[in-house]
C-alpha positions in Angstrom: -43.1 7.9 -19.5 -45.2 11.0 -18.6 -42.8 13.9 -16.5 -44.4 14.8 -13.6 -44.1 16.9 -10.4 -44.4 15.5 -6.5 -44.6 18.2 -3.7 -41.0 17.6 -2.5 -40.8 20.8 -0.3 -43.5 20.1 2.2 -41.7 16.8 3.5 -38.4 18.4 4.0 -40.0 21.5 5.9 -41.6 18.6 8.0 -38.6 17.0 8.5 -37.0 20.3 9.3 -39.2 21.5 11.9 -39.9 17.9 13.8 -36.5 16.4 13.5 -37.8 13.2 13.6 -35.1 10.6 15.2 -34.0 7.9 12.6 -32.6 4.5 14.4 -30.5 2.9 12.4 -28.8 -0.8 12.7 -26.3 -0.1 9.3 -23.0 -1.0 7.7 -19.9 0.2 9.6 -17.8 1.4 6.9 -20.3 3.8 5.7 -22.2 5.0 9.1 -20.3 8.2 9.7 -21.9 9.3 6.4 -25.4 7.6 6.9 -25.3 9.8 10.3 -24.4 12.8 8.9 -26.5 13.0 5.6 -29.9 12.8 7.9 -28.6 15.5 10.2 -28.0 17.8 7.1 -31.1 16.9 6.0 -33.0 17.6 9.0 -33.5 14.9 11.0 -31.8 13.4 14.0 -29.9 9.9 13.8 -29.0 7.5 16.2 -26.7 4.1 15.4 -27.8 1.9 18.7 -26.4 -1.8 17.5 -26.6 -3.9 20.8 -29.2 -6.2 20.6 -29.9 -5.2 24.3 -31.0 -1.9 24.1 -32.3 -1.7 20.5 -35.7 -2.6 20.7 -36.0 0.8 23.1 -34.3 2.7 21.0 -36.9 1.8 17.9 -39.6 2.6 20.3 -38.8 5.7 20.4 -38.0 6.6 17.1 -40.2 7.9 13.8 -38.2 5.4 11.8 -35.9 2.2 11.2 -33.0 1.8 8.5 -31.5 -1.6 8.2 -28.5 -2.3 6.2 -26.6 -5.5 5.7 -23.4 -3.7 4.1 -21.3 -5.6 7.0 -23.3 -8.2 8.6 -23.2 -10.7 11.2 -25.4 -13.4 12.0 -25.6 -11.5 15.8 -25.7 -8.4 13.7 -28.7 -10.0 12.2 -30.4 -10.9 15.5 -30.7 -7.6 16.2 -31.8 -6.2 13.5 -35.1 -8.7 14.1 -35.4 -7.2 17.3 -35.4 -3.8 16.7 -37.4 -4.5 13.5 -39.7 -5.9 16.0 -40.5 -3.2 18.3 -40.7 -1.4 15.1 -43.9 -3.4 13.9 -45.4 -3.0 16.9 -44.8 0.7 17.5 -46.3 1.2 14.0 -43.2 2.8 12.2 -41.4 2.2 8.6 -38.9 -0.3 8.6 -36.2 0.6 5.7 -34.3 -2.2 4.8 -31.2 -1.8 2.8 -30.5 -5.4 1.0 -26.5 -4.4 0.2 -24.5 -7.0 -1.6 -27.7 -9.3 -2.1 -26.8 -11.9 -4.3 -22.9 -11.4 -3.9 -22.7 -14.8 -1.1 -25.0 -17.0 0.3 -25.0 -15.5 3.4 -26.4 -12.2 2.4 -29.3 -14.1 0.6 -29.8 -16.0 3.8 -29.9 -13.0 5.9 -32.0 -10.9 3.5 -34.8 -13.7 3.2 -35.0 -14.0 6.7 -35.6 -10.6 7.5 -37.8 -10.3 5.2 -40.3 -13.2 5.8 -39.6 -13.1 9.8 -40.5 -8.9 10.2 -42.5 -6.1 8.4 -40.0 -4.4 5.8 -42.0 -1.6 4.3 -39.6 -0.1 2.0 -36.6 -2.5 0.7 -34.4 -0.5 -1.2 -31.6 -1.7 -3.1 -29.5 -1.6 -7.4 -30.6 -3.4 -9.8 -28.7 -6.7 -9.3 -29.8 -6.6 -5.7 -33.6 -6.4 -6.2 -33.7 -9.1 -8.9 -31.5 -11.1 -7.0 -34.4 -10.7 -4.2 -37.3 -12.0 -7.4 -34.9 -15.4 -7.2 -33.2 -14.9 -10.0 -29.9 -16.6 -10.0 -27.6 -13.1 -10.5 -24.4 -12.6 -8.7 -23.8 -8.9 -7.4 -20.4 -7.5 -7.8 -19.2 -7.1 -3.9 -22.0 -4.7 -3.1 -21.9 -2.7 -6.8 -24.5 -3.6 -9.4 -23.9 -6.2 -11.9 -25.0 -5.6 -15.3 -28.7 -7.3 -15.6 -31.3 -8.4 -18.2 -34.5 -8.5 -16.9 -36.9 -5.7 -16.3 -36.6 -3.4 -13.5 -39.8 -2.1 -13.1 -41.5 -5.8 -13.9 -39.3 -7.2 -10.8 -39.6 -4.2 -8.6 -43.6 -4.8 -9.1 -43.5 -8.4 -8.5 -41.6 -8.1 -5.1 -43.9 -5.1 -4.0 -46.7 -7.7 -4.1 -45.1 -10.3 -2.8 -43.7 -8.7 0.1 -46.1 -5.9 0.2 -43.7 -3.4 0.4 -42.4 -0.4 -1.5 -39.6 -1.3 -4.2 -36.7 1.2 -4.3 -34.2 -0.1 -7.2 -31.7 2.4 -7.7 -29.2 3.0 -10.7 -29.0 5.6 -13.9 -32.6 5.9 -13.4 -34.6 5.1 -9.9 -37.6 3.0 -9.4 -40.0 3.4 -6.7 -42.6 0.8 -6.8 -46.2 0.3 -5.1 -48.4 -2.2 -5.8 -50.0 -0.2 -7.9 -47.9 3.3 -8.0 -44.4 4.0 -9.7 -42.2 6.7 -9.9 -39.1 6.9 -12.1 -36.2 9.5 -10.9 -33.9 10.8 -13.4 -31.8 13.2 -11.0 -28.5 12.0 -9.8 -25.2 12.4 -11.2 -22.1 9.7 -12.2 -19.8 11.3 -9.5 -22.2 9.2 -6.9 -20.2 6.3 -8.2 -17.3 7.1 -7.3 -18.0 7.8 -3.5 -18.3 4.3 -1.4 -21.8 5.0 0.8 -24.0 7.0 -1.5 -26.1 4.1 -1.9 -26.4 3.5 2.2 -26.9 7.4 2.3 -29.9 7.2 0.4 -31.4 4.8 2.6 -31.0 7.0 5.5 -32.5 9.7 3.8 -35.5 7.7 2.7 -35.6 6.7 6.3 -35.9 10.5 7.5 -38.5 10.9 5.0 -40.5 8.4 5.8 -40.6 9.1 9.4 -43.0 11.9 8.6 -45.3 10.4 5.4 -47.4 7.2 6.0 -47.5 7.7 2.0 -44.1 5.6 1.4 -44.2 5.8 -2.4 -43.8 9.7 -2.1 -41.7 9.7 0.9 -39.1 7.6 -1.0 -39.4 9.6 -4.3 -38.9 12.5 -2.2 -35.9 11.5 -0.6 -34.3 10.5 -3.9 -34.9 13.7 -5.7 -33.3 15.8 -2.8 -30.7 13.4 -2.3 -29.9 13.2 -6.2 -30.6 16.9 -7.0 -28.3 17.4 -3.9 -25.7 15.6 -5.9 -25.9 17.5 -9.1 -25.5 20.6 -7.4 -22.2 19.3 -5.7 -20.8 17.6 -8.8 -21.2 21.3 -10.3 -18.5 22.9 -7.6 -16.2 19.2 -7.0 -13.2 18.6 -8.3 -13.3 14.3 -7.5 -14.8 12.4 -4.8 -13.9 13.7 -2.2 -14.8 17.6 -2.5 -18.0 16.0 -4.1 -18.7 13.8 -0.5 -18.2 17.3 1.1 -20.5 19.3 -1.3 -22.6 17.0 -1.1 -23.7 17.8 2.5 -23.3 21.4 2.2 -25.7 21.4 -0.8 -28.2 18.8 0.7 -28.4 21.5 4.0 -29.0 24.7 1.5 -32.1 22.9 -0.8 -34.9 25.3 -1.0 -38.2 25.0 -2.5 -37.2 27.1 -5.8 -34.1 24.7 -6.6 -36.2 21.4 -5.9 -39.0 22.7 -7.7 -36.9 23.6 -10.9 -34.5 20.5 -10.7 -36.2 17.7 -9.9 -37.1 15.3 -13.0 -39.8 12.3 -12.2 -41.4 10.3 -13.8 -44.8 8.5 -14.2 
């Protein structure tokens, strides 16, 4: 691996001064936080769910986050819908494969958004993504389950076959083109311990890439702000939850000098 610099700064002053609005059709136990992490990063979200008024909602929106951290078959419905009027309005479509390969029904669901609408960036841990290559794995609830094969391998096999960009998250984050990586080394263990930092990441991808058509760098982007946010509030937290709280503080102060010195990717 060759360490290597991205131009962070420029997206989040983008993001800061458009405020692009992030739609999102995510899991219920974690979309307080999903809300709130894109507001302190910038951008402005909106949770429309009804299957009647979503497709408006993504039509006017910069981006789409799908999560299936407490999904229905309706639940599912919509998310087609909106993912829909998506596609046609030309925007990314996030898509948040939680608990892949923990029941049949999440594998069902995942597949079918997948083959049925344009995902351009499915993000998910390792036992989710290689669950996704068909690999028989079984996902602990929605935490990773310890896995064999090779990330990066998988994560470039399923960004050819769904021509999509690969987020597989864990100690180290992959983002994965068809033929582009990066590998993020910022984070800290404390984001274990907080249910939703996973989901949160999504929704900061998703305010990212409502302002890059270059999704590779938009996603690598998020994840070092995100996970250099998180370093700095594992610094002044005491356990999870004065870290949840620093952690939105600290995503609202990044500046350019502490992104530029922190952030630690990877070729």
């Amino acid at each position: 691996m060759i360490k290597t610099k991205i131009d962070v700064c420029s997206l989040l002053k983008k993001i800061r001064k458009e405020k692009p609005i992030v739609h999102h059709l995510t899991n219920w136990v974690t979309i307080y936080d999903c809300a709130n992490i894109v507001k302190a990063v910038g951008a402005s979200p909106v949770m429309a769910h009804a299957k009647e008024e979503v497709a408006e909602m993504a039509n006017i929106a910069s981006s789409l986050v799908l999560n299936i951290g407490t999904l229905t078959p309706e639940f599912v419905e919509a998310m087609k819908i909106a993912a829909r009027s998506a596609n046609k309005k030309g925007i990314p479509v996030i898509l948040d494969v939680c608990g892949a390969g923990a029941t049949r029904l999440r594998d069902e669901k995942s597949f079918e958004l997948l083959n049925e609408v344009k995902i351009d960036i499915i993000k998910g841990n390792a036992s989710e993504i290689v669950r996704l290559s068909g690999e028989n794995i079984r996902t602990k609830g929605v935490d990773s389950a310890e896995v064999e094969q090779d990330i990066l391998a998988v994560s470039g096999w399923l960004a050819n076959r769904f021509k999509a960009v690969i987020v597989a998250t864990g100690k180290h984050d992959i983002v994965r083109g068809k033929d582009k990586s990066y590998i993020i080394k910022n984070g800290h263990p404390m984001m274990t311990h907080v249910v939703g930092t996973g989901c949160m990441a999504a929704s900061v991808i998703g305010a990212f890439a409502a302002v890059s058509k270059d999704l590779i760098y938009a996603a690598s982007s998020a994840l070092v702000c995100f996970e250099v946010a998180a370093e700095l509030a594992a610094k002044k937290s005491k356990g999870p939850a004065s870290f949840k709280e620093e952690l939105f503080d600290r995503i609202f102060n990044l500046d350019e000098r502490t992104i530029n010195k922190m952030q630690k990717i990877y070729l």
